[in-house]
PDB file with one MODEL, atoms N, CA, C and O in Angstrom:
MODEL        1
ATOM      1  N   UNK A   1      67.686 -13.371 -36.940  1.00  0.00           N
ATOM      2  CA  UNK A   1      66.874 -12.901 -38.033  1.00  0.00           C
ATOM      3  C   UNK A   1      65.523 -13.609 -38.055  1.00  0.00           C
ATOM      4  O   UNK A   1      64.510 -12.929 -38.221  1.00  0.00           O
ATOM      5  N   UNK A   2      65.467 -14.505 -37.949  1.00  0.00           N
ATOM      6  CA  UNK A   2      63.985 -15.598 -37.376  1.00  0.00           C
ATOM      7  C   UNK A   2      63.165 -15.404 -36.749  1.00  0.00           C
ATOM      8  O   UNK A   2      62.037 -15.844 -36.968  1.00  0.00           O
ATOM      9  N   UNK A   3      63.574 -14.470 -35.481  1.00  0.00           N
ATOM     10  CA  UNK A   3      62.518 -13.814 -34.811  1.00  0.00           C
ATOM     11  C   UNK A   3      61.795 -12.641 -35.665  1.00  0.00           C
ATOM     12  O   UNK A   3      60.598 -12.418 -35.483  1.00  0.00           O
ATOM     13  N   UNK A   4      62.654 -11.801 -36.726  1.00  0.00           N
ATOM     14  CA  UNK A   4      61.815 -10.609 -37.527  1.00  0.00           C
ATOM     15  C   UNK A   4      60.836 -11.266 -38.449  1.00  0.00           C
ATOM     16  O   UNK A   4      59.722 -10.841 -38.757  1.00  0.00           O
ATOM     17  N   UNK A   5      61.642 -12.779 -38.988  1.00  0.00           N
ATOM     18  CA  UNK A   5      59.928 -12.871 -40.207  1.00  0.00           C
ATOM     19  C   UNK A   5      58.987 -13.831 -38.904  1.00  0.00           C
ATOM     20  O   UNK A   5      57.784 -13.981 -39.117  1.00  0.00           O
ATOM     21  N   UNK A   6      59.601 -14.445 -37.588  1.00  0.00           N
ATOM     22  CA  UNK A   6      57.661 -14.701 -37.087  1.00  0.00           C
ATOM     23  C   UNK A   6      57.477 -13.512 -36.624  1.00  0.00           C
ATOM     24  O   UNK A   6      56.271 -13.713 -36.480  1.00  0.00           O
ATOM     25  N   UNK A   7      57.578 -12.640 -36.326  1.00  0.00           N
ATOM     26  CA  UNK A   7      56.944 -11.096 -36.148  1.00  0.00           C
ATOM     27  C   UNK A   7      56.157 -10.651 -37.152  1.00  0.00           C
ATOM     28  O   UNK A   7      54.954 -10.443 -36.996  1.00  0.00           O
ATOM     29  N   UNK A   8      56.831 -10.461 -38.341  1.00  0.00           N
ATOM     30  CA  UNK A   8      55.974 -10.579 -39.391  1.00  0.00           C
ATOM     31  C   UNK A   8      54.796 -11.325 -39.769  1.00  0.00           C
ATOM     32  O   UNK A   8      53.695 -10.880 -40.092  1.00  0.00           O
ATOM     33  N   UNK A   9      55.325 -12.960 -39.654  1.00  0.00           N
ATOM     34  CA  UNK A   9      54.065 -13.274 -39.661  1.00  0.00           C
ATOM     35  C   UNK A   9      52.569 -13.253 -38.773  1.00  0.00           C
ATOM     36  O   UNK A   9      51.382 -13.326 -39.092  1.00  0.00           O
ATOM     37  N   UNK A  10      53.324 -13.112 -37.488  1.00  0.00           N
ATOM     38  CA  UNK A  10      52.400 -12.895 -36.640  1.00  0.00           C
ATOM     39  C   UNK A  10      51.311 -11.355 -37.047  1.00  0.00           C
ATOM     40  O   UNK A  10      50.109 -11.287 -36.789  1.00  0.00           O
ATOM     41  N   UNK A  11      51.721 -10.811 -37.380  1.00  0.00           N
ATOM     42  CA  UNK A  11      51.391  -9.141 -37.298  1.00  0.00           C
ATOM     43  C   UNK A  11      50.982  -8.623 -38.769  1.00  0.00           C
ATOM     44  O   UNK A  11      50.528  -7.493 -38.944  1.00  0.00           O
ATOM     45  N   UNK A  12      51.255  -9.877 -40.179  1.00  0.00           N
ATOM     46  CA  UNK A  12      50.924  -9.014 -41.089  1.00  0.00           C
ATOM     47  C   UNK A  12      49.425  -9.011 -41.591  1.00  0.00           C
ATOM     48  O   UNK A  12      49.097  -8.213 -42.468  1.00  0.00           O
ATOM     49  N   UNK A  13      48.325 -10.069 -40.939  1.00  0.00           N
ATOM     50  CA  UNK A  13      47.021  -9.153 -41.042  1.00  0.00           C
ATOM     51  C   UNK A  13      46.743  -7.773 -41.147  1.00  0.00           C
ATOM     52  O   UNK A  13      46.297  -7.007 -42.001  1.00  0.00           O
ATOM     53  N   UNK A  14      47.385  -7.686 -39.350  1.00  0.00           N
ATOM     54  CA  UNK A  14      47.072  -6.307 -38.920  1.00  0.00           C
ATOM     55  C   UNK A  14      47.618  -5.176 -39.376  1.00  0.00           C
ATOM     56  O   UNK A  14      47.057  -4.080 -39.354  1.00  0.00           O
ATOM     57  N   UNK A  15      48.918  -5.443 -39.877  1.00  0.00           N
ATOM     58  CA  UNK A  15      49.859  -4.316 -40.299  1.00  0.00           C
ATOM     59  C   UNK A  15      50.135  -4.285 -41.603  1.00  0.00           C
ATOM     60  O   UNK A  15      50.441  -3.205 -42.107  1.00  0.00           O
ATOM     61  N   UNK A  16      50.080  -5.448 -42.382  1.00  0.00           N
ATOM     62  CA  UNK A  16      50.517  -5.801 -43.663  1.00  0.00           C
ATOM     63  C   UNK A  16      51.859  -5.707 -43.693  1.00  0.00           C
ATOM     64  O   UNK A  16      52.522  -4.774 -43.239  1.00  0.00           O
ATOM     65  N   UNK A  17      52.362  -6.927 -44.369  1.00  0.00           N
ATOM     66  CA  UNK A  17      54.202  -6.866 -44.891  1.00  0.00           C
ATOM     67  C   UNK A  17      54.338  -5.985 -45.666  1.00  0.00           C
ATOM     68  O   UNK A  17      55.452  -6.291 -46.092  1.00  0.00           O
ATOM     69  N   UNK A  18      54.109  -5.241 -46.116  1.00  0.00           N
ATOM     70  CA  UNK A  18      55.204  -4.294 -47.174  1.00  0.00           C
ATOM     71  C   UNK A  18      55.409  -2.898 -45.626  1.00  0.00           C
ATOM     72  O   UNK A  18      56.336  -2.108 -45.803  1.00  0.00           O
ATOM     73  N   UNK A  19      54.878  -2.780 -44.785  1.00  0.00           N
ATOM     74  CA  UNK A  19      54.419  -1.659 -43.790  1.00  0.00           C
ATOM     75  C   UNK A  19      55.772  -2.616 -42.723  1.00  0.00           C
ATOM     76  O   UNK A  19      56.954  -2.300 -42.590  1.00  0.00           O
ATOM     77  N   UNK A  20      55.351  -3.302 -42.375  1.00  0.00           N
ATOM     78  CA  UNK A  20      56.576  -4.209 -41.247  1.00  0.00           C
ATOM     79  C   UNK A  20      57.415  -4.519 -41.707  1.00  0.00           C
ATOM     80  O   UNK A  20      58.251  -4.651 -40.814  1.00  0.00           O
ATOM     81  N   UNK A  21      58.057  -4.895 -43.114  1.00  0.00           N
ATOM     82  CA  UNK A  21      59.243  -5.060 -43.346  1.00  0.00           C
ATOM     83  C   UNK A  21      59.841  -3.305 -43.826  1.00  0.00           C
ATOM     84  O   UNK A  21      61.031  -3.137 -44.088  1.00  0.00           O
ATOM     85  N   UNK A  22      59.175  -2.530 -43.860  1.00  0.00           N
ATOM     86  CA  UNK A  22      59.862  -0.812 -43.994  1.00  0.00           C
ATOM     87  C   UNK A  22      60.479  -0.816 -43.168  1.00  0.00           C
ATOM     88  O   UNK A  22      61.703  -0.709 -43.244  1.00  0.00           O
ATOM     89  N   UNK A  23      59.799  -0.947 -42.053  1.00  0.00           N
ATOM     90  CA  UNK A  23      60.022  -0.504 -40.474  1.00  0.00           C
ATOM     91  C   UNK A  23      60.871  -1.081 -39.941  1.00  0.00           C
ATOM     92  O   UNK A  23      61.699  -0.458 -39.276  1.00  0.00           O
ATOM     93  N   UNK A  24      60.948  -3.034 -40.124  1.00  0.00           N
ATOM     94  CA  UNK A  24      61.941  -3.498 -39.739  1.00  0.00           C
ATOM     95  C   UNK A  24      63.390  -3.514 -40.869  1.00  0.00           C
ATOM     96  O   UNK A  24      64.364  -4.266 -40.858  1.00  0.00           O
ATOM     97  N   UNK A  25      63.089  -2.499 -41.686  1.00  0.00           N
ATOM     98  CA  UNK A  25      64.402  -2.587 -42.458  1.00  0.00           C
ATOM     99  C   UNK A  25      64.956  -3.886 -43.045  1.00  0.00           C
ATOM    100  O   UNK A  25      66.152  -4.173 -43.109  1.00  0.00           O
ATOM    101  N   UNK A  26      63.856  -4.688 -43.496  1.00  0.00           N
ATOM    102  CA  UNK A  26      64.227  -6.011 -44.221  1.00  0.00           C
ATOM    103  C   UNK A  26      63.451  -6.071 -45.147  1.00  0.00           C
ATOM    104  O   UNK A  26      62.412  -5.411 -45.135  1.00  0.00           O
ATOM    105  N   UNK A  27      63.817  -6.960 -46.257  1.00  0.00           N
ATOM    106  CA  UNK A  27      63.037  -6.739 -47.925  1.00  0.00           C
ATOM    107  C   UNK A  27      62.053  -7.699 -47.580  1.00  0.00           C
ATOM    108  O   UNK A  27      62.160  -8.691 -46.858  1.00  0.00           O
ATOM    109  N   UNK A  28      61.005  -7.224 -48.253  1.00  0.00           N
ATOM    110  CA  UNK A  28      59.434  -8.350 -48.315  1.00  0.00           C
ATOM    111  C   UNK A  28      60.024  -9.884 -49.289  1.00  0.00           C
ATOM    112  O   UNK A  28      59.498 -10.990 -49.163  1.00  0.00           O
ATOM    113  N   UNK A  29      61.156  -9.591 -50.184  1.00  0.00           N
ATOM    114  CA  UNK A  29      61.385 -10.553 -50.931  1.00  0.00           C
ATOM    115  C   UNK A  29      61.980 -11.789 -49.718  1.00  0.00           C
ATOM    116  O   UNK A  29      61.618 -12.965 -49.668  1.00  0.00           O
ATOM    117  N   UNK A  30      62.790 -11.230 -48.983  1.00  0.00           N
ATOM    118  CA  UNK A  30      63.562 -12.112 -47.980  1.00  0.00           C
ATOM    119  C   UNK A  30      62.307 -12.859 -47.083  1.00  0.00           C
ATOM    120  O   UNK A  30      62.306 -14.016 -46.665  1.00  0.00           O
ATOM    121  N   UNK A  31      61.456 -12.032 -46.957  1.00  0.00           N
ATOM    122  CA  UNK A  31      60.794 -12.593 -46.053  1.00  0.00           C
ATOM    123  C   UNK A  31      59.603 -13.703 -46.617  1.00  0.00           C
ATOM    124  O   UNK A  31      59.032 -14.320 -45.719  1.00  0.00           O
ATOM    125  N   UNK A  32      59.138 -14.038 -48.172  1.00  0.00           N
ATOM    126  CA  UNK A  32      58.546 -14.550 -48.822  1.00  0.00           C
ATOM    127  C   UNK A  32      59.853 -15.864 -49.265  1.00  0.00           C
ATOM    128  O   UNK A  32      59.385 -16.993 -49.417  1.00  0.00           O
ATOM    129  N   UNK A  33      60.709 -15.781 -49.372  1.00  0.00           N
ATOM    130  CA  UNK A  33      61.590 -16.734 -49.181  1.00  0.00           C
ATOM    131  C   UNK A  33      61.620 -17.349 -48.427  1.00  0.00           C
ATOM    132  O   UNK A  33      61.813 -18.560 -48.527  1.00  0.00           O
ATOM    133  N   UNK A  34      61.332 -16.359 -46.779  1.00  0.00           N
ATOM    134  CA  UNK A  34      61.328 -17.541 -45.601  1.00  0.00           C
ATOM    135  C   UNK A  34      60.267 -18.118 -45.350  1.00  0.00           C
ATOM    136  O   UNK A  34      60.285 -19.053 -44.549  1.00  0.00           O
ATOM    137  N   UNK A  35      59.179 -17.754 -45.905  1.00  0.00           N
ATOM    138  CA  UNK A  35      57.992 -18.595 -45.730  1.00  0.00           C
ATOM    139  C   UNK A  35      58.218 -19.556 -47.178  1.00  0.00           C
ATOM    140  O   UNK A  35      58.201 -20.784 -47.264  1.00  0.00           O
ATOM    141  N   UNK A  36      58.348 -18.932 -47.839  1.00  0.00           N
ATOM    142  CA  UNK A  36      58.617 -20.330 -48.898  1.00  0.00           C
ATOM    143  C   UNK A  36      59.263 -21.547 -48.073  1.00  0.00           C
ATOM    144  O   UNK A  36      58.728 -22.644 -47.914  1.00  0.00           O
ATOM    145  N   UNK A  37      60.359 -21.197 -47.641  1.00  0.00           N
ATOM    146  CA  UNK A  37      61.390 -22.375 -47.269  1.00  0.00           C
ATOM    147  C   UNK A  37      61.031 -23.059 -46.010  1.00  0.00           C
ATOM    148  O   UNK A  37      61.963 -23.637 -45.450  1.00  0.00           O
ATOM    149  N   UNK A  38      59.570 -23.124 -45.309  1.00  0.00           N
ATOM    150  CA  UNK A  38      59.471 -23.260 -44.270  1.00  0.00           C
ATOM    151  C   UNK A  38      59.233 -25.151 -44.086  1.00  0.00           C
ATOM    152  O   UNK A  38      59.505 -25.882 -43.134  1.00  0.00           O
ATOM    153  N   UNK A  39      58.701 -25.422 -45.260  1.00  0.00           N
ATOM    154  CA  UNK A  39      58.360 -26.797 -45.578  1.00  0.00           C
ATOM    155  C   UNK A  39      59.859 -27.532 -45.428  1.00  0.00           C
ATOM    156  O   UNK A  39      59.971 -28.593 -44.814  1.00  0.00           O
ATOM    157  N   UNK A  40      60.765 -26.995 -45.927  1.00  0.00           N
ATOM    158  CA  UNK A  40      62.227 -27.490 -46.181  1.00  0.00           C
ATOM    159  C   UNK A  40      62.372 -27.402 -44.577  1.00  0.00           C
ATOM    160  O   UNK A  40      62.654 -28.488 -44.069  1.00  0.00           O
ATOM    161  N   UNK A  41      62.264 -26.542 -43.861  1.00  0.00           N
ATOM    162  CA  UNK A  41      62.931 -26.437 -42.572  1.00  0.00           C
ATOM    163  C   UNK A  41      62.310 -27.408 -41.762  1.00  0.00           C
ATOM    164  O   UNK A  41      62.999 -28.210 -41.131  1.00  0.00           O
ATOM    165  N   UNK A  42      60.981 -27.420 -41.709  1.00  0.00           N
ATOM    166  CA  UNK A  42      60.469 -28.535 -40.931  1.00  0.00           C
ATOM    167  C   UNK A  42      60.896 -29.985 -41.123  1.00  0.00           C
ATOM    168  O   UNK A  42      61.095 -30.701 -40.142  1.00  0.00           O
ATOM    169  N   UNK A  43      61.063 -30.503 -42.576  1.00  0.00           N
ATOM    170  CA  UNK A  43      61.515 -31.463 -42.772  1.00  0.00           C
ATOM    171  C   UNK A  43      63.096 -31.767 -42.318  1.00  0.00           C
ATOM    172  O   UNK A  43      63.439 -32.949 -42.301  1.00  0.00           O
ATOM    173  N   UNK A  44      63.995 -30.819 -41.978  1.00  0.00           N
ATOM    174  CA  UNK A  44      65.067 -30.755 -42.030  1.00  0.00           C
ATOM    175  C   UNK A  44      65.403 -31.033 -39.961  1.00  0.00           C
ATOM    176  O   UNK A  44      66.378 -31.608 -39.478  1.00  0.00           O
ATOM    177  N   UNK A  45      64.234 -30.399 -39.194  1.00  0.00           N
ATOM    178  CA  UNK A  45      64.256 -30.033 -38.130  1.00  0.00           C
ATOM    179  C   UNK A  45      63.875 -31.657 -37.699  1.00  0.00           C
ATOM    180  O   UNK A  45      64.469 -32.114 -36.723  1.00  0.00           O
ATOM    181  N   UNK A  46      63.221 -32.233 -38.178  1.00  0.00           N
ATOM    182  CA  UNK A  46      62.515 -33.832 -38.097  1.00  0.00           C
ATOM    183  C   UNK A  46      63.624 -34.432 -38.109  1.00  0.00           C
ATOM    184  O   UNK A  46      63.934 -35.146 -37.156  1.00  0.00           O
ATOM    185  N   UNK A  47      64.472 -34.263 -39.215  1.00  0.00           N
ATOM    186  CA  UNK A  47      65.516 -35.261 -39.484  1.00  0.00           C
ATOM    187  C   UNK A  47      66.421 -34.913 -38.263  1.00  0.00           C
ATOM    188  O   UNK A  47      66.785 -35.907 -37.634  1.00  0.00           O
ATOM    189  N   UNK A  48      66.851 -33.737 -37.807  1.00  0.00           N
ATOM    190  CA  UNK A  48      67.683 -33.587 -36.737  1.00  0.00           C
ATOM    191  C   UNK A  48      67.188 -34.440 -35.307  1.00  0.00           C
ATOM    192  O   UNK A  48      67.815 -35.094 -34.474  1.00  0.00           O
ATOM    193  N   UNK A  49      65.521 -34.029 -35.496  1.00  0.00           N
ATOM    194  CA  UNK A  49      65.159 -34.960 -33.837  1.00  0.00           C
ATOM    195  C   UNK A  49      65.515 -36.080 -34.028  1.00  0.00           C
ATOM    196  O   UNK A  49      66.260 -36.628 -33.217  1.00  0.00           O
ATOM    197  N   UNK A  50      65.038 -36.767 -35.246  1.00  0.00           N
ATOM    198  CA  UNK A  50      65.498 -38.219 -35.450  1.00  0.00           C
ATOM    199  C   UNK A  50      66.911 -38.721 -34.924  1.00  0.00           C
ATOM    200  O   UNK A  50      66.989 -39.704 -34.187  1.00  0.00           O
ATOM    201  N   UNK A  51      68.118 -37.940 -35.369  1.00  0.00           N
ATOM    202  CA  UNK A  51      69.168 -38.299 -35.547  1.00  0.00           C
ATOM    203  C   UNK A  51      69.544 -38.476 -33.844  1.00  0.00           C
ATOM    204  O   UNK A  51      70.027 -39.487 -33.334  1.00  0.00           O
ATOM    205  N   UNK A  52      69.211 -37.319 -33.204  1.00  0.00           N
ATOM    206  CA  UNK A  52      69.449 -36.945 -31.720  1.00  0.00           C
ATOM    207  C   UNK A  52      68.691 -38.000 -31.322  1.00  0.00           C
ATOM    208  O   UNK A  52      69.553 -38.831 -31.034  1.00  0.00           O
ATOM    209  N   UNK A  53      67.803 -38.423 -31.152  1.00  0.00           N
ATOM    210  CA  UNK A  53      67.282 -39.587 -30.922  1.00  0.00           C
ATOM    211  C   UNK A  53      68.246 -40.814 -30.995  1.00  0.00           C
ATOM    212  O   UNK A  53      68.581 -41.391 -29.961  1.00  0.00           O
ATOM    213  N   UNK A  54      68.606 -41.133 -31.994  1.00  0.00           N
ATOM    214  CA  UNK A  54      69.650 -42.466 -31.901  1.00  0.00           C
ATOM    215  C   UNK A  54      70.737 -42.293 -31.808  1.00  0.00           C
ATOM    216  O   UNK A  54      71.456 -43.291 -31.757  1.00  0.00           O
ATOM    217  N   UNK A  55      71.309 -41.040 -31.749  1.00  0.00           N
ATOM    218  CA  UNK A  55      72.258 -40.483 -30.651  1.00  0.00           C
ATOM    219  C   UNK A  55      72.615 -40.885 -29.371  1.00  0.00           C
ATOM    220  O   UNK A  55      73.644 -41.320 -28.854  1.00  0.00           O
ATOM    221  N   UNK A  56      71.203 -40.559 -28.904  1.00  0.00           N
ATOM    222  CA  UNK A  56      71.102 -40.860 -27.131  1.00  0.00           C
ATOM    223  C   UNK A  56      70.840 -42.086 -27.241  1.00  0.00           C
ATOM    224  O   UNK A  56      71.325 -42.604 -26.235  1.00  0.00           O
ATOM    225  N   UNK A  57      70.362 -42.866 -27.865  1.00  0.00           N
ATOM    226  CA  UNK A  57      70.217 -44.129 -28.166  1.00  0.00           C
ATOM    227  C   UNK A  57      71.119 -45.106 -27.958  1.00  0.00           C
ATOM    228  O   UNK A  57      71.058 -45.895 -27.015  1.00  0.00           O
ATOM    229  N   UNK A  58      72.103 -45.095 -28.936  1.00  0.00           N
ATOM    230  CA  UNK A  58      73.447 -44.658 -28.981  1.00  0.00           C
ATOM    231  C   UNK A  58      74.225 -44.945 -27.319  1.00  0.00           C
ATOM    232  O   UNK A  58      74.701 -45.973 -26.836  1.00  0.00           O
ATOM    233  N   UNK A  59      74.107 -43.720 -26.836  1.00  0.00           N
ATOM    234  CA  UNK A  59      75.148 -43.595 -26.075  1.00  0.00           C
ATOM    235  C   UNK A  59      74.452 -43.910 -24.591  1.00  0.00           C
ATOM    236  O   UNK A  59      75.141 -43.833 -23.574  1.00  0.00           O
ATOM    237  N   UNK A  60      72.789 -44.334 -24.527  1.00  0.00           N
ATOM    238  CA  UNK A  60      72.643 -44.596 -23.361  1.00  0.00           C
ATOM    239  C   UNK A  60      72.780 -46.093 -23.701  1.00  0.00           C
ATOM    240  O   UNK A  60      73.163 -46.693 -22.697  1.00  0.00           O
ATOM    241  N   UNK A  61      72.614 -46.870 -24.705  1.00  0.00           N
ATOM    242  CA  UNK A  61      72.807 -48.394 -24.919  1.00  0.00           C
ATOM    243  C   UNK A  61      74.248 -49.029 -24.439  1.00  0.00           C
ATOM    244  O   UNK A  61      74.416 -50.116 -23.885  1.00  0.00           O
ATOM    245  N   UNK A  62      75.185 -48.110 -24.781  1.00  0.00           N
ATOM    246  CA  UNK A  62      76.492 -48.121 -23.828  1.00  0.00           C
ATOM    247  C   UNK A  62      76.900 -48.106 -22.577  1.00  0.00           C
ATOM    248  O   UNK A  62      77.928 -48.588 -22.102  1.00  0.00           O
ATOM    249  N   UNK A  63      75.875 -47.413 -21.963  1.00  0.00           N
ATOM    250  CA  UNK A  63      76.015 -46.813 -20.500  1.00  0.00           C
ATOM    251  C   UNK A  63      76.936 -45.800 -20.105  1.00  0.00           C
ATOM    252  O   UNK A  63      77.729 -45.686 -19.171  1.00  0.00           O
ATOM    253  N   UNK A  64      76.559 -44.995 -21.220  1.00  0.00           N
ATOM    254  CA  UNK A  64      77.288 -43.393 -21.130  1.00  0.00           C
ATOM    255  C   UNK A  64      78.692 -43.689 -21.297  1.00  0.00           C
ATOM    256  O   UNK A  64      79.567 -42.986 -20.791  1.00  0.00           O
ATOM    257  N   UNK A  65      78.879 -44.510 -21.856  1.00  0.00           N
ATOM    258  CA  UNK A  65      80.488 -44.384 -21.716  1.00  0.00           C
ATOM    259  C   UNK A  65      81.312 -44.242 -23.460  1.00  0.00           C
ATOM    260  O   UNK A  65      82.537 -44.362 -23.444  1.00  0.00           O
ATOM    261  N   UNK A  66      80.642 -44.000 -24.853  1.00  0.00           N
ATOM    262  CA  UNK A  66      80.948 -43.675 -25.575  1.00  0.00           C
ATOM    263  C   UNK A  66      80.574 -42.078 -26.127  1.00  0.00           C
ATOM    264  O   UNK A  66      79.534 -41.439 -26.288  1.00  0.00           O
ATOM    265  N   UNK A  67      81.912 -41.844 -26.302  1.00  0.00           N
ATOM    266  CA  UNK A  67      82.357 -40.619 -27.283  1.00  0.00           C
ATOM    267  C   UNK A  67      81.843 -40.295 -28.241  1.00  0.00           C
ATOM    268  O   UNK A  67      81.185 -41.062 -28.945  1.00  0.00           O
ATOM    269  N   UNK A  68      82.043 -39.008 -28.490  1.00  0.00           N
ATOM    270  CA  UNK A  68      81.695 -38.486 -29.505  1.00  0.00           C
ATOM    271  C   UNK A  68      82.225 -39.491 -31.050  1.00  0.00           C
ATOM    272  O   UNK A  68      81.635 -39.587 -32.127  1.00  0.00           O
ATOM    273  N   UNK A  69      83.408 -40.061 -30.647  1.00  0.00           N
ATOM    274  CA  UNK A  69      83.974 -40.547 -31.568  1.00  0.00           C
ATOM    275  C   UNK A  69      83.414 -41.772 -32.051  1.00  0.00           C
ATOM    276  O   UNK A  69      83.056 -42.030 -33.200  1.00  0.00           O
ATOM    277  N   UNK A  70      83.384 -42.448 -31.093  1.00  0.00           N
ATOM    278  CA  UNK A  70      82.665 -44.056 -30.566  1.00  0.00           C
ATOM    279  C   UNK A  70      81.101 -43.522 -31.558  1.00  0.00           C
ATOM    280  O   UNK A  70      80.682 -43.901 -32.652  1.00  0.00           O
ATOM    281  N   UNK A  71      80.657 -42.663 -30.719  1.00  0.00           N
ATOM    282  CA  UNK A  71      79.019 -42.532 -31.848  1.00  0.00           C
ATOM    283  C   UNK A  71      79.000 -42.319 -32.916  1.00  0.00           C
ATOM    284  O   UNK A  71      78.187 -42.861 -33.664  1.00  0.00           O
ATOM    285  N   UNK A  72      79.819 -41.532 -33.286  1.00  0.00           N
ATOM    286  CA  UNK A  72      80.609 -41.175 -34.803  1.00  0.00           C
ATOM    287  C   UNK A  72      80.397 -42.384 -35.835  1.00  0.00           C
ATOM    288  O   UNK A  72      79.572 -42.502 -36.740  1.00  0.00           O
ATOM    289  N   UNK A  73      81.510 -43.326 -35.358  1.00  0.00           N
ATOM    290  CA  UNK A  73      81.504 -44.430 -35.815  1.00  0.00           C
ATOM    291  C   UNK A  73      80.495 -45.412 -36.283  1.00  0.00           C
ATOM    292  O   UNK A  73      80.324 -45.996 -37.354  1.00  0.00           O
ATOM    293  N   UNK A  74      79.636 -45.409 -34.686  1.00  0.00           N
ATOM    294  CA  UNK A  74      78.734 -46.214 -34.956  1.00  0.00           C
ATOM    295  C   UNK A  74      77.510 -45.812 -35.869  1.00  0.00           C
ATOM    296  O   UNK A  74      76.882 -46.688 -36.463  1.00  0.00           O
ATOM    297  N   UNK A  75      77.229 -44.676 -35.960  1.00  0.00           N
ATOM    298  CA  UNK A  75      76.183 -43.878 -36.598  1.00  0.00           C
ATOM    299  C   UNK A  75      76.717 -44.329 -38.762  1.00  0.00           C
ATOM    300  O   UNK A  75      75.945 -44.692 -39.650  1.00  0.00           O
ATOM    301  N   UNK A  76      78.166 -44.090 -38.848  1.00  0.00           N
ATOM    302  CA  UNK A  76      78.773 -44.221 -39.929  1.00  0.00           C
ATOM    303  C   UNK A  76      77.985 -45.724 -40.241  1.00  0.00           C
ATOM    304  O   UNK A  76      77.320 -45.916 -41.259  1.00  0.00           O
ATOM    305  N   UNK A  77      78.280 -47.162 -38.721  1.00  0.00           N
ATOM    306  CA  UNK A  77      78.291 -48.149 -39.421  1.00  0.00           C
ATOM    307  C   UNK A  77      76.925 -48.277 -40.351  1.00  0.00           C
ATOM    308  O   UNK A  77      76.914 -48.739 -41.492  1.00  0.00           O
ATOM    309  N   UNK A  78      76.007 -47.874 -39.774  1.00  0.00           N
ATOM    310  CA  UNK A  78      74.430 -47.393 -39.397  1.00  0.00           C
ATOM    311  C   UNK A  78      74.285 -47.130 -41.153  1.00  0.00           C
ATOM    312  O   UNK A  78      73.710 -48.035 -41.758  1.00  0.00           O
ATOM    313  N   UNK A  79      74.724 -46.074 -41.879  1.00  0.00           N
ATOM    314  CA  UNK A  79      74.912 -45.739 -42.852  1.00  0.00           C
ATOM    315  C   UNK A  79      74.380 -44.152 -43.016  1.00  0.00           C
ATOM    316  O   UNK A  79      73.839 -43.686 -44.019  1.00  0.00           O
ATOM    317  N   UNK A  80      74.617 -43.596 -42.025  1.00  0.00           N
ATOM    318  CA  UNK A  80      74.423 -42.064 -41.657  1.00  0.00           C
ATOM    319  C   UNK A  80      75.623 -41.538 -42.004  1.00  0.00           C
ATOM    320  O   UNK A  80      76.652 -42.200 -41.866  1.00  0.00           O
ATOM    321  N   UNK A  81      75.629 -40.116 -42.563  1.00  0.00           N
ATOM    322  CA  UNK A  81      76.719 -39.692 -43.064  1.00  0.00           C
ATOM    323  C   UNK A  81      76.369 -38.320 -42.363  1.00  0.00           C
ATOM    324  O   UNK A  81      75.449 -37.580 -42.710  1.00  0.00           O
ATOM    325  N   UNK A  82      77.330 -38.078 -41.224  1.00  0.00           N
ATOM    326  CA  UNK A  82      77.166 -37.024 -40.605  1.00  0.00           C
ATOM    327  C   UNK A  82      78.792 -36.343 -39.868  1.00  0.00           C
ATOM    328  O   UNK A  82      79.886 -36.903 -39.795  1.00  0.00           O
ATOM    329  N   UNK A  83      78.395 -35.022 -39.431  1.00  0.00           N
ATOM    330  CA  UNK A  83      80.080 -34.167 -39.040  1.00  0.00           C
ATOM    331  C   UNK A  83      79.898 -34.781 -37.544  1.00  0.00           C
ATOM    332  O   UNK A  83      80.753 -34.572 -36.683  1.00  0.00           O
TER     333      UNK A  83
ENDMDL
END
């Protein structure tokens, strides 16, 4: 679905959103939501590089030899609360 609102955004100079979301059969409301929420996503996308970061961190400080479980842990001791 992500690819229809940057289409949108890409294109609604030229075409205007109420004309591209007809066409693509999706509500202008949905798609003003996803630009609303875009601030949230970026911040959210940061926190993921971060995390992946001391992830590999993590598990190359070991020498590849801890688990999913092993990182688990250690990330917990860390005070990260993650699945």
């Amino acid at each position: 679905m992500t690819g229809r609102w940057d289409f949108i955004s890409a294109y609604r100079a030229e075409f205007g959103v109420q004309r591209i979301c007809r066409v693509l059969g999706v509500s202008r409301s949905g798609y003003y939501r996803w630009l609303g929420g875009a601030g949230a996503r970026q911040v959210r996308r940061a926190a993921d590089d971060a995390l992946v970061a001391e992830i590999r961190e993590i598990h190359a400080g070991h020498r590849g030899t801890y688990g999913v479980r092993r990182v688990h842990a250690e990330l917990r001791a860390f005070g990260h609360t993650v699945n």
